[in-house]
C-alpha positions as CSV (number, residue, x, y, z in Angstrom):
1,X,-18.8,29.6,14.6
2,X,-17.2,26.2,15.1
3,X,-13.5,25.3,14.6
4,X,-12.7,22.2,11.9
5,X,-10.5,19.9,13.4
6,X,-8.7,18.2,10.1
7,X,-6.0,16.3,13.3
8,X,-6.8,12.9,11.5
9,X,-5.9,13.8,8.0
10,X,-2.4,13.5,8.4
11,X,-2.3,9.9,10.3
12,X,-4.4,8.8,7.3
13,X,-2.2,9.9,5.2
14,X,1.2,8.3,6.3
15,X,-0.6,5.7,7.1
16,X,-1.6,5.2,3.3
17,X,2.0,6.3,2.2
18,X,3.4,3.3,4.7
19,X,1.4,1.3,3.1
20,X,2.6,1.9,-0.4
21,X,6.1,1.8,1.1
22,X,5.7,-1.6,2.6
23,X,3.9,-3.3,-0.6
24,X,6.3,-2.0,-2.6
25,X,9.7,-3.4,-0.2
26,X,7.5,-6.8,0.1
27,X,7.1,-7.1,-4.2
28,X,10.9,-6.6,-4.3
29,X,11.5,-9.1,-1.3
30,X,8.9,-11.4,-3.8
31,X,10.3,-10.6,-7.0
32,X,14.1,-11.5,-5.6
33,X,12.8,-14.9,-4.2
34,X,10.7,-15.3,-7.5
35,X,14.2,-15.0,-10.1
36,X,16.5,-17.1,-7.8
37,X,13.7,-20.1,-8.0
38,X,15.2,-23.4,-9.6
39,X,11.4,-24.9,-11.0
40,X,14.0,-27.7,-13.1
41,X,14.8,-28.9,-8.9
42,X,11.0,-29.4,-7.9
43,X,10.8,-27.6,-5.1
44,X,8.7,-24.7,-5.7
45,X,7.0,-23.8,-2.4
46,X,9.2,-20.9,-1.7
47,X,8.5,-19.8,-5.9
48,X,4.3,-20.4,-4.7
49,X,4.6,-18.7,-1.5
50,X,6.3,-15.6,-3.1
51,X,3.9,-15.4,-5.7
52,X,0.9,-15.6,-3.4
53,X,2.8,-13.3,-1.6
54,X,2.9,-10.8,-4.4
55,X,-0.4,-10.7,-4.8
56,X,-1.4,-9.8,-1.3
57,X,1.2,-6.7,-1.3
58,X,-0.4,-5.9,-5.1
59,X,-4.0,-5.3,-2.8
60,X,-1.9,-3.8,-0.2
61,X,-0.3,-1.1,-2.5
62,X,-3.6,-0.6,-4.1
63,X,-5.7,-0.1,-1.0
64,X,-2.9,2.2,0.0
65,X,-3.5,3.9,-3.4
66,X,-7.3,4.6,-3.0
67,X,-6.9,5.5,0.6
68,X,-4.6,8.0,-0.3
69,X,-7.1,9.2,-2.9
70,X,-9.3,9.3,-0.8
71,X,-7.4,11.1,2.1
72,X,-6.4,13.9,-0.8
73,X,-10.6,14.5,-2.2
74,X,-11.0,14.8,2.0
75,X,-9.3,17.1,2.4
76,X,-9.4,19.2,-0.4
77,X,-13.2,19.3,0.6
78,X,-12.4,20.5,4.0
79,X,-10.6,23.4,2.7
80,X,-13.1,24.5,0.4
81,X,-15.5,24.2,2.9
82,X,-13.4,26.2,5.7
83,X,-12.9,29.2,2.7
């Protein structure tokens, strides 16, 4: 009988919750630089860069997400398999 070895599970799973964490701290960071934009002065690379910036922690947060999901149906297979 062979042993299951689940020792990557839990690195996948922080991993995906850092993830979240970090997209989430980087859309507030975004959203803070987004409301103290002046548009009326003209200079709005700062409001562009945030927003772009936004949007690449939206795909973080949401790759974090499925990985998660992912990481959860994993191992919830394992066990049903090792019962």
């Amino acid at each position: 009988m062979s042993t299951l070895s689940i020792g990557g599970i839990p690195n996948a799973f922080q991993s995906a919750q850092l993830g979240i964490s970090r997209g989430i701290a980087g859309l507030d960071r975004d959203s803070q630089v987004v409301a103290s934009s002046d548009v009326a002065s003209g200079d709005t690379g700062a409001l562009t860069g945030a927003l772009v910036d936004a949007l690449q922690e939206r795909i973080l947060v949401q790759a974090s997400a499925r990985m998660l999901k992912t990481v959860d149906q994993t191992l919830g297979t394992l066990i049903d398999v090792k019962v």
